[in-house]
Each structure stands twice: as C-alpha cells, then as structure tokens.
VEXKOLGU-990543 format. One record per atom (N, C-alpha, C): atom name; x, y, z. Coordinates in steps of 0.02 Angstrom, whole numbers. Each point is the difference from the previous one (the first is absolute). Layout:
N
+------+--------+--------+--------+
| atom |      u |      v |      w |
+------+--------+--------+--------+
|   CA |      X |      Y |      Z |
...
+------+--------+--------+--------+
This chain:
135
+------+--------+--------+--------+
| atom |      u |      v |      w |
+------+--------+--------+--------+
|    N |   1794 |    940 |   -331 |
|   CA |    -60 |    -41 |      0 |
|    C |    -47 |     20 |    -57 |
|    N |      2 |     70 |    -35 |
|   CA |    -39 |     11 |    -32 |
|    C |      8 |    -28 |    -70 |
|    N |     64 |    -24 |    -17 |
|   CA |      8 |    -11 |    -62 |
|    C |    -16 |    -64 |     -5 |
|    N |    -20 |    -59 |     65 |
|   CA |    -12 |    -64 |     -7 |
|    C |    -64 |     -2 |    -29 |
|    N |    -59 |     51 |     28 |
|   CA |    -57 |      0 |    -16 |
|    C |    -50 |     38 |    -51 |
|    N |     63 |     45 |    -42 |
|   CA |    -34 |     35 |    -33 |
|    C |    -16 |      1 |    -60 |
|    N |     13 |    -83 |    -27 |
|   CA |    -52 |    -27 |    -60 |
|    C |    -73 |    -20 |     31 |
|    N |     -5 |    -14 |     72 |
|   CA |    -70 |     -6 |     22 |
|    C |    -30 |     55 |     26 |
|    N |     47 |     61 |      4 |
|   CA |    -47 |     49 |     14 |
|    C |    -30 |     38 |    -71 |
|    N |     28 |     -8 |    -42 |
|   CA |    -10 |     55 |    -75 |
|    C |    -54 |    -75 |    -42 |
|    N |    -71 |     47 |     34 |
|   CA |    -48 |    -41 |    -42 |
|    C |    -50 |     50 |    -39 |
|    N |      2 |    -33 |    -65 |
|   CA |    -10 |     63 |    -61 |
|    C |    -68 |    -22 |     13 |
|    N |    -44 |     35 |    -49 |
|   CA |    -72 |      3 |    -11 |
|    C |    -26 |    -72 |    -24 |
|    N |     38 |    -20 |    -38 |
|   CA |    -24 |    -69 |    -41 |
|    C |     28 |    -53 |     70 |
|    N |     47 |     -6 |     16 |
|   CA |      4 |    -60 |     61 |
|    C |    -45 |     12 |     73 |
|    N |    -24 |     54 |     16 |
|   CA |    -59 |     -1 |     45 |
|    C |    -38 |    -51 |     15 |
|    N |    -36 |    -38 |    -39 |
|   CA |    -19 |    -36 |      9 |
|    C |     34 |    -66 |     26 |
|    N |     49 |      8 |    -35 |
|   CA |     38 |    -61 |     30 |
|    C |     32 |      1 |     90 |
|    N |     25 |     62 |     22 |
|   CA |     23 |     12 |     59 |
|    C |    -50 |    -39 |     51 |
|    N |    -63 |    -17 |      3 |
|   CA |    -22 |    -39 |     32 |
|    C |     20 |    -61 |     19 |
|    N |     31 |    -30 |    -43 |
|   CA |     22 |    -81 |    -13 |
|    C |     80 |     -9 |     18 |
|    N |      8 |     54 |     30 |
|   CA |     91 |      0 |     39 |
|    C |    -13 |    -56 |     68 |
|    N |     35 |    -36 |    -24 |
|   CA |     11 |    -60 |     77 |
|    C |     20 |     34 |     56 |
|    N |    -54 |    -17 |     40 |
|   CA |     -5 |      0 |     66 |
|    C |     84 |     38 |     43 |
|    N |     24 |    -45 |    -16 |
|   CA |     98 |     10 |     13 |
|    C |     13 |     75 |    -15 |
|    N |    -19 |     30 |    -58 |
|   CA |     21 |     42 |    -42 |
|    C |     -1 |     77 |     37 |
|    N |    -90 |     -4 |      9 |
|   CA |    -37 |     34 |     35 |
|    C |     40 |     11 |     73 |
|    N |     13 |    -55 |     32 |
|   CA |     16 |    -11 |     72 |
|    C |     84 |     37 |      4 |
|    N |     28 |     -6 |    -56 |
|   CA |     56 |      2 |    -16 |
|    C |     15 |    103 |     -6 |
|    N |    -59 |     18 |    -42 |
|   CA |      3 |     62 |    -14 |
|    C |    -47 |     42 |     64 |
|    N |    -30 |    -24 |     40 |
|   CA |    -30 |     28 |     53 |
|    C |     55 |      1 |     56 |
|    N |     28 |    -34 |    -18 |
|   CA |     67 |      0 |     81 |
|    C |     53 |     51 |    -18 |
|    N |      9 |      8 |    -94 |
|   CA |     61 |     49 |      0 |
|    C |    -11 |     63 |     -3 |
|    N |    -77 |      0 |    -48 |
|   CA |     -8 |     66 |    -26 |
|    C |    -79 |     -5 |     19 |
|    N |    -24 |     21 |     45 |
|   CA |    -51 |     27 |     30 |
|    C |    -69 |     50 |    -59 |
|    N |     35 |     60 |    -19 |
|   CA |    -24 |     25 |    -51 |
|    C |    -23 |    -15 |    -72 |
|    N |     54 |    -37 |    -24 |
|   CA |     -1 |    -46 |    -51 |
|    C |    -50 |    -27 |      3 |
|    N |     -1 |    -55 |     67 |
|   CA |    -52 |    -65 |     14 |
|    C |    -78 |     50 |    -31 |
|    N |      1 |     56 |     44 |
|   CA |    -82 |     14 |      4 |
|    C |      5 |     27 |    -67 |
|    N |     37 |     29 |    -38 |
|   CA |    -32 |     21 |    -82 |
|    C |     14 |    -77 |    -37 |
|    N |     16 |    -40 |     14 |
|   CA |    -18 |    -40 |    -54 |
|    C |    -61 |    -35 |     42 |
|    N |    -28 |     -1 |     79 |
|   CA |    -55 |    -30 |      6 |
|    C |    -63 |     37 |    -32 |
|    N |     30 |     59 |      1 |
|   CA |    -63 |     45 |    -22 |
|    C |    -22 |      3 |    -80 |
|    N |     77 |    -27 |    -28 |
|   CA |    -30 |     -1 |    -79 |
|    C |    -37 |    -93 |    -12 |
|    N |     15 |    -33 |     36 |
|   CA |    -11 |    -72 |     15 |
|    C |   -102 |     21 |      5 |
|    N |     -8 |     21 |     57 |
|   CA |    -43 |      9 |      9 |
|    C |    -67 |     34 |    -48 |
|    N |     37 |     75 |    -39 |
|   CA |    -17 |     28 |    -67 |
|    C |    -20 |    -63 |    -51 |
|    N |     28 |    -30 |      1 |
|   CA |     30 |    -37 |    -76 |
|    C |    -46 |    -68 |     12 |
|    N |    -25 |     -3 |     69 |
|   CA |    -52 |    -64 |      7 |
|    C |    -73 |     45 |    -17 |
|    N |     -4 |     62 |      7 |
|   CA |    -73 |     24 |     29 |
|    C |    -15 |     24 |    -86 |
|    N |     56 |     -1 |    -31 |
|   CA |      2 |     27 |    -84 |
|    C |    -31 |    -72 |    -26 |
|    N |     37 |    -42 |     32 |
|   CA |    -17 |    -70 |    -59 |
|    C |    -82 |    -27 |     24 |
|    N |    -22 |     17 |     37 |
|   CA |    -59 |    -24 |      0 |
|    C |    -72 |     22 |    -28 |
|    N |    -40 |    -13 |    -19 |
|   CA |    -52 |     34 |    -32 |
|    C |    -34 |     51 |     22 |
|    N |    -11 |     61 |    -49 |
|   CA |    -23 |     80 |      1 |
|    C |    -16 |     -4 |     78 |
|    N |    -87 |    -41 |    -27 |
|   CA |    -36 |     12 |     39 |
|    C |     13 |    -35 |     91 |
|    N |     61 |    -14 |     19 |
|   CA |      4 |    -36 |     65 |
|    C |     69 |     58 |     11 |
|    N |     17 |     52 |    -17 |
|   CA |     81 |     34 |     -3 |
|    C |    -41 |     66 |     51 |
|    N |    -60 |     12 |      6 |
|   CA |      2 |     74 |     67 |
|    C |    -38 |    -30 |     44 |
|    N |    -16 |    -57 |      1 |
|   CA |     -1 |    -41 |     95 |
|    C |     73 |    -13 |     16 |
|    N |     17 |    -31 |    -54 |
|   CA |    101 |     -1 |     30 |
|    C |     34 |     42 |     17 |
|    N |    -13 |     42 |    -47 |
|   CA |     55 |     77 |     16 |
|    C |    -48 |     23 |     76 |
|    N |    -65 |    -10 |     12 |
|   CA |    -11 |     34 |     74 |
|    C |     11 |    -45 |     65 |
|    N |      4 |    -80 |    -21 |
|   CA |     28 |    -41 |     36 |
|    C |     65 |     28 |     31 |
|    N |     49 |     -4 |    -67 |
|   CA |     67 |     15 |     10 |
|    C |     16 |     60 |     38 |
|    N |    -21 |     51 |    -14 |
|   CA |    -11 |     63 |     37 |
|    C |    -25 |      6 |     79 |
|    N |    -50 |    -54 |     11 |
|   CA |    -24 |      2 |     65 |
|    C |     65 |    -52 |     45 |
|    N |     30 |    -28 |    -36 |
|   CA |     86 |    -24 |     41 |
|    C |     37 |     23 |     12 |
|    N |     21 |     34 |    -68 |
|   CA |     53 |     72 |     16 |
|    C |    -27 |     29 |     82 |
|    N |    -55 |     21 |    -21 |
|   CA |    -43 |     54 |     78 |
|    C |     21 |    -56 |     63 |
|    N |     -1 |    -61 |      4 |
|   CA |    -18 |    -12 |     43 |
|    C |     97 |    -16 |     21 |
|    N |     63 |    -10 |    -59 |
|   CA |     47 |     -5 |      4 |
|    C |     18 |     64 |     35 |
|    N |    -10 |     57 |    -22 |
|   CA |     19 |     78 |     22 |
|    C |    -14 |    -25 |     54 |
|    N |    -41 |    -15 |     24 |
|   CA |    -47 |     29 |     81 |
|    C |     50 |    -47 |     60 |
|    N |     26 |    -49 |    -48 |
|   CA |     38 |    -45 |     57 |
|    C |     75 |     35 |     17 |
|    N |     27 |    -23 |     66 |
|   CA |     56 |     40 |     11 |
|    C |     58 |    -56 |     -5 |
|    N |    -22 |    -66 |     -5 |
|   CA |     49 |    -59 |    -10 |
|    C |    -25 |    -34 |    -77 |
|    N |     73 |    -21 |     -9 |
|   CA |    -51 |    -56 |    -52 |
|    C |    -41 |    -68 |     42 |
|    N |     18 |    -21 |     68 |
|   CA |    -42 |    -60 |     18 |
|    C |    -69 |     51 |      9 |
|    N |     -2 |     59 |      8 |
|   CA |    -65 |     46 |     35 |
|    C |    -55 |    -28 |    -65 |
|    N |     44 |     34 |    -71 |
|   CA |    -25 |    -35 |    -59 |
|    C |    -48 |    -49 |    -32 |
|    N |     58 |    -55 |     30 |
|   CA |    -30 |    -67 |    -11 |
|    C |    -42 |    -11 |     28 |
|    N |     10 |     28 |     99 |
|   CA |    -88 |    -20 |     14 |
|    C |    -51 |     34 |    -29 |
|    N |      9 |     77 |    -15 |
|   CA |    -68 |     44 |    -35 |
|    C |    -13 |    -36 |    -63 |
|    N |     31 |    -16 |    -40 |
|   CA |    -26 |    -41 |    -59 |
|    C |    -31 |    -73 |     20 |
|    N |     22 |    -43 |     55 |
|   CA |    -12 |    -67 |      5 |
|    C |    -78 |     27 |     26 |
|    N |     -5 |     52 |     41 |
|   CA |    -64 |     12 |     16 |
|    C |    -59 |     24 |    -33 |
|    N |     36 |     24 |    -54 |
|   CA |    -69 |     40 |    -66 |
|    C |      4 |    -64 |    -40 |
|    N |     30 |    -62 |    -11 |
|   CA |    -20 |    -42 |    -39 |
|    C |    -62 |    -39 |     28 |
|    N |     41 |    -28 |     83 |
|   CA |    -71 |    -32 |     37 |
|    C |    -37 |     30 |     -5 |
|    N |    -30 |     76 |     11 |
|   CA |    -55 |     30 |     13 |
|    C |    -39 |     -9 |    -80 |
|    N |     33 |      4 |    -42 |
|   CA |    -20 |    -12 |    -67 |
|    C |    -29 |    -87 |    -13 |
|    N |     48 |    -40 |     52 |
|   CA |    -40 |    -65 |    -23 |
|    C |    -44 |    -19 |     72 |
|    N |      0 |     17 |     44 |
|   CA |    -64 |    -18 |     46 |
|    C |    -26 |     52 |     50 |
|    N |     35 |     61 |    -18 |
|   CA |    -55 |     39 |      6 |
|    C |    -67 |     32 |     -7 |
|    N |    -41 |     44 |      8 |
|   CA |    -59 |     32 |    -14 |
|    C |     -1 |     -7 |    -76 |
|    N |    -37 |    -13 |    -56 |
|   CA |     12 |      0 |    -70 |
|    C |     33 |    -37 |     -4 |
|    N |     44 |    -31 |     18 |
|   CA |     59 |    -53 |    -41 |
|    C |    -10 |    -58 |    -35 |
|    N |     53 |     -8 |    -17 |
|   CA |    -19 |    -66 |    -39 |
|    C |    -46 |    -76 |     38 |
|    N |     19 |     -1 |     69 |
|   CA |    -40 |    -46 |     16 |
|    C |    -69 |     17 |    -20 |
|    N |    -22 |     52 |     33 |
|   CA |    -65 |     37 |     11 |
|    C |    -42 |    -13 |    -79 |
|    N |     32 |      4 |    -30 |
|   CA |     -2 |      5 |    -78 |
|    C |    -21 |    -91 |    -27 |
|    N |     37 |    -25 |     42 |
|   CA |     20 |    -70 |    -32 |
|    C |    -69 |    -15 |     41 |
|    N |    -54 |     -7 |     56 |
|   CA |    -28 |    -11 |     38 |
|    C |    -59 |     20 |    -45 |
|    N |    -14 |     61 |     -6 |
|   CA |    -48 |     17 |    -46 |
|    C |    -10 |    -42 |    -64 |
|    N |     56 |      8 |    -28 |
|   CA |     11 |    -48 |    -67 |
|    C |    -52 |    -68 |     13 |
|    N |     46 |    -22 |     77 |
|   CA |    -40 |    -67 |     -8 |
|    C |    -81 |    -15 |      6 |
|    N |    -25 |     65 |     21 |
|   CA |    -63 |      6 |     46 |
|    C |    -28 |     -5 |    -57 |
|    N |     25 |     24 |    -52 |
|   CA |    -36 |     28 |    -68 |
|    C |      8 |    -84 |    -53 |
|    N |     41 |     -5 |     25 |
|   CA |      9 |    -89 |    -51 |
|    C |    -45 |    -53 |     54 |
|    N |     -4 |     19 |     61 |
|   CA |    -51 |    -55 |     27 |
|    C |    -49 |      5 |     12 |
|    N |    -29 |     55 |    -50 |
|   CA |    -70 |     21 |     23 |
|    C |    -20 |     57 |     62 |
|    N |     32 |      3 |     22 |
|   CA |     -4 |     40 |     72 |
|    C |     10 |     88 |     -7 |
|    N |    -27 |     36 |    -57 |
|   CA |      7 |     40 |     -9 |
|    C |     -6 |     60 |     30 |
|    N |    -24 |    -20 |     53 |
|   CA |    -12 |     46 |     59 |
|    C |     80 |     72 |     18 |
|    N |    -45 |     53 |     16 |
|   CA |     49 |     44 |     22 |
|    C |     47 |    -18 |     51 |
|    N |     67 |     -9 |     19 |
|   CA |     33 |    -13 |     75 |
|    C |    -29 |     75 |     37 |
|    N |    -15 |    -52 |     73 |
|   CA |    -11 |     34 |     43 |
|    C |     46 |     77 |     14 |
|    N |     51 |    -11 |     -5 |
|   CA |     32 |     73 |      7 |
|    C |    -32 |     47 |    -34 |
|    N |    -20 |     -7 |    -75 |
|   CA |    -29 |     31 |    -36 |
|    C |    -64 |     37 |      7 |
|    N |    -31 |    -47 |     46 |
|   CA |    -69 |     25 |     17 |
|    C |     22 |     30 |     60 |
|    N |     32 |     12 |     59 |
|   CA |      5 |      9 |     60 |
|    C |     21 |     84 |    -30 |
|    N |     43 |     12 |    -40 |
|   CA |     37 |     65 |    -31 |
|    C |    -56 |     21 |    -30 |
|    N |    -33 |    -28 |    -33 |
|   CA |    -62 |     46 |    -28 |
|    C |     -9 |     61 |      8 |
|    N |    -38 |     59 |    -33 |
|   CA |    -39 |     52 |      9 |
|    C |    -51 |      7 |    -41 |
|    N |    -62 |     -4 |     41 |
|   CA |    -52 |     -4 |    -62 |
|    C |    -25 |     73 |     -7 |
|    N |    -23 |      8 |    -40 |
|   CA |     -2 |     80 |    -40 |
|    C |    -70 |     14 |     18 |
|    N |    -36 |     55 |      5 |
|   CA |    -85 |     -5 |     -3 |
|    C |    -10 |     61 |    -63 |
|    N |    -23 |    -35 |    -54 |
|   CA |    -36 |     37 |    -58 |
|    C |    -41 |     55 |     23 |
|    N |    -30 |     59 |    -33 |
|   CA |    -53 |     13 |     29 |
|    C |    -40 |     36 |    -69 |
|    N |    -51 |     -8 |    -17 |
|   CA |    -22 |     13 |    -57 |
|    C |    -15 |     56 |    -11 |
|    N |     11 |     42 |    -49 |
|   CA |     -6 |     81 |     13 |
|    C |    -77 |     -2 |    -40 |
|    N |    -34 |     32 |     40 |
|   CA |    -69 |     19 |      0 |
|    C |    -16 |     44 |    -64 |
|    N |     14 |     27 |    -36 |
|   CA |     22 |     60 |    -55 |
|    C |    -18 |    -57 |    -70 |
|    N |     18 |    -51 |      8 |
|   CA |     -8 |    -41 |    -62 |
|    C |    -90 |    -20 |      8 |
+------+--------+--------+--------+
C-alpha cells in the first residue's frame, strides 16, 4: 500500500502550499490507508495555509490552531473531537463576546443606540478614586 501513495506522501518545501488543494477523494483515500501520513501532510496543509496569509493575521492563527490541537489531545475519540471543536466554534459565534454579541453592538452603534448592553453594566465595577491630600 505504501508504494501506491508515496508520490502523495513526499511533499517537498516548494509544493506545501499546494498539498491543501488534494481532492477531497485523495485525502479520504490516504486517511483510510495511512493514518500517519494523513496527519503530516494535514499538518503541513495546515502550516502552509497559516504561512500564506499576511504577517500580521499568522500568531492569532498559529494560537487558534494550537488551541485545537489542545482541545484534539483532550478528546479520547475522534467524534469526542468533533463535538469539542463544534462547541468552541458556537461558543465563539453566540456566545459571551461572540460574534453575535459583536454584530448587535455593531448595530447599536450604526443605529444610533450607542448605549452600553446591559450585561455590560450589570458586570461592572466601579472604582472609588480617592485624592491624596499631600498634593
């Protein structure tokens, strides 16, 4: 089996980038025979996307990416996986901070309504100054 796949496993420095763009089939094909294989070329797949994108957006990705790995380790199945990731994405889009939360504000702020959301004020802590007498 190894010799079927081992023009798709030997990916040099310059085709990196390309290993992303392996059809679907390919992938599916090399995850069923060769297990190990699959995850170093997902991992250079993965490298080779977080390289091509600009400086300044490459160490939110790399700690994105990193906070998956953590949450991949921590699972004892791959379905365990899929739900810990399906669940840090929701929590990322309608959770506390998330993108809704975000998108709501946005609008408050485009319709005039600039007001703090209530959560905001309810979390509060207000501080008490106190003026030092010495001045």
């Amino acid at each position: 089996m190894e010799d079927n796949f081992r023009d798709f496993f030997e990916v040099s420095a310059m085709e990196q980038s390309k290993v992303a763009e392996k059809e679907f089939s390919e992938w599916a094909k090399v995850a069923e025979g060769e297990p190990a294989s699959f995850e170093a070329l997902r991992q250079a797949a993965i490298a080779a996307y977080i390289e091509s994108v600009p400086e300044k957006n490459r160490e939110r990705l790399l700690r994105l990416q990193w906070r998956i790995d953590q949450e991949r380790n921590l699972a004892q199945t791959p379905m365990s996986a899929c739900m810990r990731l399906s669940r840090m994405m929701w929590n990322n889009m309608v959770g506390e901070k998330g993108l809704r939360d975000h998108l709501e504000h946005l609008g408050g702020l485009l319709g005039g309504q600039a007001d703090v959301s209530r959560r905001q004020i309810e979390g509060a802590k207000v501080l008490a100054f106190v003026r030092d007498s010495a001045e």
